[in-house]
N, C-alpha and C positions, 0 to 999 in steps of 0.2 A: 622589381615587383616581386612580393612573397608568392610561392609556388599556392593553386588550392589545396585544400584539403582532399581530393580525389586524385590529385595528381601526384601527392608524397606518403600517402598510407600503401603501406604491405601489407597490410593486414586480407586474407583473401574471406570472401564470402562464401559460406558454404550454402554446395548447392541442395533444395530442399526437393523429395523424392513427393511423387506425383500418386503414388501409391501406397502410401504409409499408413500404418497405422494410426486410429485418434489420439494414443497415449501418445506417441513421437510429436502428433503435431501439436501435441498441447503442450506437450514441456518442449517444441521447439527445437526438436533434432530431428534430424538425416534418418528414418529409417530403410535399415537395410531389407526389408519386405520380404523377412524370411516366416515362412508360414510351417508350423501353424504360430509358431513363437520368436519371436525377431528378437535379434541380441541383444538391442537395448533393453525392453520389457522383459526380457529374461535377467539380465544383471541388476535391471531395478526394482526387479521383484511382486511385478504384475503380471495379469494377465493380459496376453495381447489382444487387441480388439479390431482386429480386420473385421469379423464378422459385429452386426449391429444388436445381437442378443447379451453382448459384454460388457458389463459398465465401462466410464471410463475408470482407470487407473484402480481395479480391482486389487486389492494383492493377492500373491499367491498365497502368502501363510494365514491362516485366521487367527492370529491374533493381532493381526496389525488394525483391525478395524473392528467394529462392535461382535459379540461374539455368535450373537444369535439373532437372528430375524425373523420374524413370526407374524404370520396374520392374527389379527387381534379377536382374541375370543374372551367368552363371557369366565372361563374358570383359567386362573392363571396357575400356570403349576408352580410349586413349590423351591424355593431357590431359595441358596444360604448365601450370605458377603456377598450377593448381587444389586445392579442397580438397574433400573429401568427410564427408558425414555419411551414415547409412544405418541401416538396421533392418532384419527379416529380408526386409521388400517391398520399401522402397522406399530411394532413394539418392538424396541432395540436393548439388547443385554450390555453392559460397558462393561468391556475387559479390564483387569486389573490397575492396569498403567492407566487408561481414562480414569479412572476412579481418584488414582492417584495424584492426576492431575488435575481433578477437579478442587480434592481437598487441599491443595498446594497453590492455586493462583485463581482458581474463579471463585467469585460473591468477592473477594477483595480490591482493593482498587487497583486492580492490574494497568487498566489504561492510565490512568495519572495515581499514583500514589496514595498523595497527600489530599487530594480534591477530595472531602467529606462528600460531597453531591456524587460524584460519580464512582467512588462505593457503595452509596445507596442501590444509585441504578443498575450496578452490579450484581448484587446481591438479587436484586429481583427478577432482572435477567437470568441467572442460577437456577432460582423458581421455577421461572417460564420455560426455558431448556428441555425439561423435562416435560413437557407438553409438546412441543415444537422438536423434533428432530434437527428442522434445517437451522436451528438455533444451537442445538447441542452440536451438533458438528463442527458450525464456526466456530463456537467458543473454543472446543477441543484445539481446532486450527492455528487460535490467535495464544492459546495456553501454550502451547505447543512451539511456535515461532518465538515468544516469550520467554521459553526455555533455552532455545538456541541462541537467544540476543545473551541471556546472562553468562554462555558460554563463552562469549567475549574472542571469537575464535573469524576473523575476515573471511578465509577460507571454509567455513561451517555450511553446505550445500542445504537445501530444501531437505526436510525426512522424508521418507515413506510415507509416514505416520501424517504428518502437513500436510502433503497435497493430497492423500485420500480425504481426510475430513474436510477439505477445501472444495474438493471436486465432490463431495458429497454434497458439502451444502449447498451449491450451486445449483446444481442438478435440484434437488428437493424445493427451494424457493422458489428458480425458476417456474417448477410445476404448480407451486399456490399462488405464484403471479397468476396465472393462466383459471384462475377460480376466482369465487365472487369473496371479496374480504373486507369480515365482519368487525366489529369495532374490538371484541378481543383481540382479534388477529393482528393489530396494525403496531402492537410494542416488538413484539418478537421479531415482524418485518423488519421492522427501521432498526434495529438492536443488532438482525442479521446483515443489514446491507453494509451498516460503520464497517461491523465486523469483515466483511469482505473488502472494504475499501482499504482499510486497514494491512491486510495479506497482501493485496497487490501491490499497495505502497512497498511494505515491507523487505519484499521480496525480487531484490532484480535479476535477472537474468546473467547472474558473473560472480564468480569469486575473489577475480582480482581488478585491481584495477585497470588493467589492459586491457579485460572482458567487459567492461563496465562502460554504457554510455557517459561520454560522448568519443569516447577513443573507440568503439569497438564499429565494423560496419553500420550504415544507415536502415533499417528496416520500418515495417509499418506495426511492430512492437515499440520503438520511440515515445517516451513519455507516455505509456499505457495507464499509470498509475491516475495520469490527469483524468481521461474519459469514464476510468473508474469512479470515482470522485464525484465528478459531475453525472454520472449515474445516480448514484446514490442520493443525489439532491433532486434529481425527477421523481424521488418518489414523495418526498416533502408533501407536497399539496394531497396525497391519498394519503398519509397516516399525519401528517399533521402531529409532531412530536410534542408541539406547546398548547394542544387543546387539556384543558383542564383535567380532565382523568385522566391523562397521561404519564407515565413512572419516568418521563424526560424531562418532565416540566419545569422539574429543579433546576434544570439547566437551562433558564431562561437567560442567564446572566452570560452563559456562553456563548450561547447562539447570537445574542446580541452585540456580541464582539466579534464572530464572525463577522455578523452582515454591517457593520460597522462602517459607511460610507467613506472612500478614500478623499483627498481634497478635489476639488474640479477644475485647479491651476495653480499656479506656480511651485515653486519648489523650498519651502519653506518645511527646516526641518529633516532634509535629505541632507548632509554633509557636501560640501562645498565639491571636493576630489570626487564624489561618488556624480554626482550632478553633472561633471566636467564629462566625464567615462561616459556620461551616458546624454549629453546632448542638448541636457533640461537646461532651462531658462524660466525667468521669471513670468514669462507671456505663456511659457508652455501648460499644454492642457491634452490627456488622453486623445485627442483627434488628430495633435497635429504631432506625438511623441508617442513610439509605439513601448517605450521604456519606460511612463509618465507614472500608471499605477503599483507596476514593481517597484519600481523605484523608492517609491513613499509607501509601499508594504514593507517591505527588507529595513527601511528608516525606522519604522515604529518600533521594531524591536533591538535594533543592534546596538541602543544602548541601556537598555535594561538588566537586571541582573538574570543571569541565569535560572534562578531558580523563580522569578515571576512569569519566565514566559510558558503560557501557558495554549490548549489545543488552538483558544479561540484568535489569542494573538498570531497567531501560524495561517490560521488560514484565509487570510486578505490576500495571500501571497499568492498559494495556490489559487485560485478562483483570478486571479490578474493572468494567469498564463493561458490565454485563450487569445480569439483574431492574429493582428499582425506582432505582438512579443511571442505566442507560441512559435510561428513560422520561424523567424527570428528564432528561436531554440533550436526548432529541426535543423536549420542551417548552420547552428554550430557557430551564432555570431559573438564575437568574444565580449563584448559588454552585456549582453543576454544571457551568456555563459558567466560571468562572473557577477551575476545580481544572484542567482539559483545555486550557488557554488557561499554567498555571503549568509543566503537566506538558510543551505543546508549546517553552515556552521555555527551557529547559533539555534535554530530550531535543535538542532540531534544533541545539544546537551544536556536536555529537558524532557527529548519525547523517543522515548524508547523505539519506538517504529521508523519513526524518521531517522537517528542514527543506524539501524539496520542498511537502508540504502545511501545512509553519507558514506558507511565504510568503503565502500567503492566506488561513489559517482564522486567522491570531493576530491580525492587523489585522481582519478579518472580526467578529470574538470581540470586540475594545475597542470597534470602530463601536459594535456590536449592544449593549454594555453602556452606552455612552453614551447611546446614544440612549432607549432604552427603559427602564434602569434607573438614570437618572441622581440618581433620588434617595436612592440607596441608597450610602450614603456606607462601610460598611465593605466593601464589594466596589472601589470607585473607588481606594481609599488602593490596591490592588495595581496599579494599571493604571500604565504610562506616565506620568509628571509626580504620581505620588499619593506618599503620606507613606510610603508601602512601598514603593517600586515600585523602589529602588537593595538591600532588603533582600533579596527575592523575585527580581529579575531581573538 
């Protein structure tokens, strides 16, 4: 009998301090609760926030975040090579680098390239930014993250500069949730929330892949990317992206491939070997196969070309990892792990965000199945050097 998976990892869980500061527990480390400035928030170049008058993830230096903040008055002073964003309180100065970064990847089609539609909506998001702070920050966040992917660097950690415009936006939308939102207000919302689903995908918790789910400890961080996600889709019904005035609308044609109905039986279309690995049958139907709709999400794309897969073809997949397949992930089971590991390798050659987190959950995903399920010879033939693995990848 193969040993569990709890009973052959050395990897040890670190233990999490009870009294930490908010910067430590948001990025998820051990603080050492040294007051007034704890070693981490000092090397990373915050302010620490034991007391609750501190934002989070402040920096120390001002220029890491917009340069000036100002209550909004009726005569604006005068300013050369400056740019402004503001809401009906407050007015944000953008330091040089923002600036920089704006003219360098926002209004283009950062999230997909080539998609003429969503350079449009790009560009008008750009517009609206400047209205909307918690809009200007994301974008800042996802330009930003965008910079580091083209860096092309595995080891390339979160900036400074990222998680403050991240943890900004956050904070700032959460507070216009909390307000009554008027029909202007509802592009910049849903513009913002992509945008955050987008950073949390992007962004996992590991630089290598020994750090990287599913080799690294079990925690209640695990597939955070998904809740994000489906966050994001709770707000669908209040802004309603395909109502006619809407600058989304163009993107009717994607949405409708998201929501794109999976089959409601058999297995027609999923590759024979992949069907085997995962249990399906001709009878089988999501109730009675908790592998049924992954299975025929990962099928639809992996044999298209690379460059047709596009956001909306990607996300039947996501959206299948919920009830009994999600659980099945948390547990680390190897044909649940090797449908997530087919769907990252094909999605990340296409969609920039999504390769950010294959760099270490795809490597992370063949370790973890070597290791652990190495005697499980129809999951192996998919992997890297297996009798599948030029068919599949």
């Amino acid at each position: 009998m193969a040993l569990t998976f709890p009973e052959v990892r050395k990897i040890r869980t670190l233990r999490r301090s009870r009294f930490g500061c908010r910067n430590c527990k948001l990025r998820k480390l051990k603080c050492d609760e040294g007051k007034p400035q704890c070693k981490r928030c000092s090397s990373f170049g915050v302010l620490c926030n034991f007391m609750s008058n501190i934002p989070d993830l402040q920096p120390v230096a001002a220029d890491t975040g917009p340069l000036v903040v100002r209550k909004k008055s009726k005569v604006q002073p005068p300013l050369t090579n400056a740019v402004w964003t503001s809401d009906a309180s407050m007015s944000y100065q953008l330091n040089p680098k923002c600036q920089d970064f704006i003219t360098r990847y926002l209004g283009r089609g950062l999230i997909t390239p080539d998609d003429p539609n969503m350079m449009q909506v790009n560009r008008k998001l750009l517009e609206l930014s400047f209205a909307y702070p918690f809009l200007m920050h994301a974008s800042l966040a996802v330009a930003l993250t965008y910079d580091r992917h083209l860096n092309g660097s595995l080891n390339a950690p979160r900036t400074l500069e990222e998680c403050y415009h991240w943890s900004q936006s956050t904070i700032l939308l959460n507070k216009r949730l909390r307000e009554p939102i008027e029909t202007k207000d509802k592009d910049p919302i849903w513009g913002t929330a992509a945008a955050l689903a987008i950073l949390t995908f992007s962004s996992p918790d590991a630089c290598t892949p020994e750090q990287a789910w599913p080799l690294k400890p079990s925690d209640s961080s695990d597939l955070d990317w998904v809740r994000m996600s489906k966050g994001k889709m709770s707000l669908w019904d209040m802004v309603n992206p395909l109502r006619p005035d809407s600058l989304f609308c163009v993107m009717a044609a994607t949405y409708a491939q998201m929501n794109s109905p999976l089959p409601e039986g058999g297995i027609e279309g999923i590759p024979r070997a992949l069907a085997a690995v995962c249990n399906l049958e001709h009878s089988s139907t999501a109730e009675t196969n908790p592998y049924f709709h992954a299975a025929h999400a990962v099928s639809r794309i992996i044999d298209l070309p690379d460059r047709e897969v596009t956001i909306g073809q990607t996300e039947p997949f996501t959206r299948s990892i919920d009830g009994p397949f999600k659980e099945l992930l948390r547990q680390r089971d190897p044909a649940a792990l090797l449908l997530i590991y087919l769907w990252y390798r094909k999605a990340s050659r296409s969609i920039w965000w999504i390769e950010l987190r294959a760099r270490a959950e795809c490597p992370s995903i063949c370790l973890y199945l070597r290791l652990y399920h190495k005697e499980n010879g129809a999951v192996r033939a998919f992997l890297p050097g297996g009798a599948l693995a030029d068919m599949f990848n």
